[in-house]
C-alpha positions as CSV (number, residue, x, y, z in Angstrom):
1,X,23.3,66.4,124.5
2,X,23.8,64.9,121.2
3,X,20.2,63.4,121.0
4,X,19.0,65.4,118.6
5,X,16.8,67.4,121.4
6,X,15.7,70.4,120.6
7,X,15.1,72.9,123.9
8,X,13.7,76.6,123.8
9,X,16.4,78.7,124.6
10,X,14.8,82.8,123.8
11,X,12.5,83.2,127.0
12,X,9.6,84.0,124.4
13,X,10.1,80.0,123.5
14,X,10.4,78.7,126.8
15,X,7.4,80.6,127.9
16,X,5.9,78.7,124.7
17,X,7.1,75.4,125.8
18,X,5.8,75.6,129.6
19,X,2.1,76.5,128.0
20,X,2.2,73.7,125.7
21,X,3.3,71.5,128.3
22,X,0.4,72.5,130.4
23,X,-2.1,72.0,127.8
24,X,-0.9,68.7,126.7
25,X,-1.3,67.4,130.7
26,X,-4.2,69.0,130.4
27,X,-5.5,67.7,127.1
28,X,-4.8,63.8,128.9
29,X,-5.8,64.5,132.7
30,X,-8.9,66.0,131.9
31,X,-10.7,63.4,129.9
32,X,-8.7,60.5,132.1
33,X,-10.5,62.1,135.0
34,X,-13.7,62.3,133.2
35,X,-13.3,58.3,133.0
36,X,-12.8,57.5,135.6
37,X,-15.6,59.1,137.6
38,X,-17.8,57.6,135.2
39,X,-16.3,53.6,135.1
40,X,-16.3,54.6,139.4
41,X,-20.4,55.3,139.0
42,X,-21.3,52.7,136.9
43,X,-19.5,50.3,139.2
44,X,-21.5,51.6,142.1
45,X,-24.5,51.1,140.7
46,X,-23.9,47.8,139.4
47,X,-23.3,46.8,142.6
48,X,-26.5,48.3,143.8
49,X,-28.3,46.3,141.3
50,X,-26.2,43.1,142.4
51,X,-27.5,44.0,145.9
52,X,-30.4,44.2,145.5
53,X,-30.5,40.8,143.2
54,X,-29.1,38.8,146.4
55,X,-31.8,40.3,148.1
56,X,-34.9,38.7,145.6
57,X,-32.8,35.8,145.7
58,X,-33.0,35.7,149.5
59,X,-36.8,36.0,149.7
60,X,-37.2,32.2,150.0
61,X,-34.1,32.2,152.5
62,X,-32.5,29.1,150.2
63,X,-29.5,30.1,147.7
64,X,-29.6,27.2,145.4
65,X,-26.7,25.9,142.8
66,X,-27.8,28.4,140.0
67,X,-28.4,31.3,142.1
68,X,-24.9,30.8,143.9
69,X,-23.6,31.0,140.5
70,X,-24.7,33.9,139.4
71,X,-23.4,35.5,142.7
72,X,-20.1,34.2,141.9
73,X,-19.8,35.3,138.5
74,X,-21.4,38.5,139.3
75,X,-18.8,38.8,142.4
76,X,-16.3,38.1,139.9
77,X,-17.4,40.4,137.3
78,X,-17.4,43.6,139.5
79,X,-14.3,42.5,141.1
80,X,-15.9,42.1,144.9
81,X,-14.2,39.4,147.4
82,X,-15.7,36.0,148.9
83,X,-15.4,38.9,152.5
84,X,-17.7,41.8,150.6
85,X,-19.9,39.5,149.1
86,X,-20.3,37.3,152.7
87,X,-21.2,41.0,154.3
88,X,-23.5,42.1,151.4
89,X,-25.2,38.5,152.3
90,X,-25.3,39.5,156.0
91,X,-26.5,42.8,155.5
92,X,-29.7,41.9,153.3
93,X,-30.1,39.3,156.3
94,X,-30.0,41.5,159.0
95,X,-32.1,43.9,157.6
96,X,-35.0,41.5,156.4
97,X,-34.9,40.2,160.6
98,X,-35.8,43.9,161.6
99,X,-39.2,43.6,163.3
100,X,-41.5,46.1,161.6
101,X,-41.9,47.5,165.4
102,X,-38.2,49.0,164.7
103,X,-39.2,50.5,161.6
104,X,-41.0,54.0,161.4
105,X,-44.6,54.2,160.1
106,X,-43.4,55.7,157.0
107,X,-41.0,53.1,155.9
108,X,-43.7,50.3,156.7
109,X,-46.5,52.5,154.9
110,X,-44.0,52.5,151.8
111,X,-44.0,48.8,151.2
112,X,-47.9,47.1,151.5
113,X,-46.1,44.0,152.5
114,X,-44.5,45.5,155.4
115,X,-48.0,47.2,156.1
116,X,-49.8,44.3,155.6
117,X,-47.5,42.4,158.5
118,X,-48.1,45.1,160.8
119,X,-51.3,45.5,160.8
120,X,-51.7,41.7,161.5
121,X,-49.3,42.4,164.6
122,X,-51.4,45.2,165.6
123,X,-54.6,42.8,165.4
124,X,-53.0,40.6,167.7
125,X,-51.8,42.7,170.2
126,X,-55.0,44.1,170.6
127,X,-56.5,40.4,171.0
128,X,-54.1,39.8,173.8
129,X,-55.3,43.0,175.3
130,X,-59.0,42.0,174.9
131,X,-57.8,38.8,176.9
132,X,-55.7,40.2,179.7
133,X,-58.0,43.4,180.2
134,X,-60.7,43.8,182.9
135,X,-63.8,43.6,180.4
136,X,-66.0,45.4,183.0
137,X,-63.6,48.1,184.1
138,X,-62.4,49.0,180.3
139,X,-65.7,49.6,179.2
140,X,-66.9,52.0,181.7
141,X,-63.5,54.4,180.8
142,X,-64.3,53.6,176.7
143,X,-67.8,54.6,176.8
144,X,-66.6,58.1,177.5
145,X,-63.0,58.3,175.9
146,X,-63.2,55.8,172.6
147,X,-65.6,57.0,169.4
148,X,-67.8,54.1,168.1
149,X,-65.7,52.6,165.6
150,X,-62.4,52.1,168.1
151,X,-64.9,50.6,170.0
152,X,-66.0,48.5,167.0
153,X,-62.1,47.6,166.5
154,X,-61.9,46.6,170.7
């Protein structure tokens, strides 16, 4: 061509050529791949942590001028929209207005909190019960189906 090129012409040197070739892709793609799984990882969990940061700074329900900040910046830092971050927001929300009633007993026994609430709506129910139940009626069918401390609960 005039370039200066030099090309394998003997099939022994363009064999040579073609496996050289492979191993130089190879040499970039793999670590490139490598890379970017792990910049894709560490991006997920940052954004985990940024979840779950929104969430403690939802506890009181109130986003004040410092806490908005830090959204922003953090929104900006791992690249998230105003749309992703406003979903993130209403998912936190949504999940917090769950009654406890929705939940199983084994995602309420795994946070006291959540236990604690239950219990108190347990409490109550039972209270309404005690009001809206025929007093004389219920205790003739408890003395022979509740042991003595449900009774001591009723």
């Amino acid at each position: 061509m005039g370039y200066g090129d030099i090309s394998p012409i003997t099939p022994i040197g363009r064999f040579t050529a073609m496996i050289l070739a492979l191993l130089g892709i190879g040499i970039f793609a793999i670590p490139a791949a490598l890379l970017s799984s792990a910049f894709s990882d560490q991006l997920h969990k940052e954004r985990k942590e940024m979840k779950r940061e929104i969430h403690n700074i939802l506890q009181d329900d109130m986003i004040n001028h410092h806490e908005a900040q830090f959204i922003r910046d953090e929104a900006q830092r791992l690249h998230l929209t105003h749309h992703e971050i406003n979903d993130i927001i209403h998912e936190i929300q949504h999940e917090s207005q769950l009654p406890q009633a929705e939940l199983p007993i084994h995602q309420i026994a795994k946070n006291p909190e959540y236990a604690l609430e239950h219990y108190k709506i347990l409490l109550a129910q039972l209270r309404q019960l005690g009001l809206l139940t025929n007093q004389s009626e219920f205790s003739k069918l408890a003395a022979d189906r509740l042991t003595p401390s449900e009774k001591a609960l009723w």
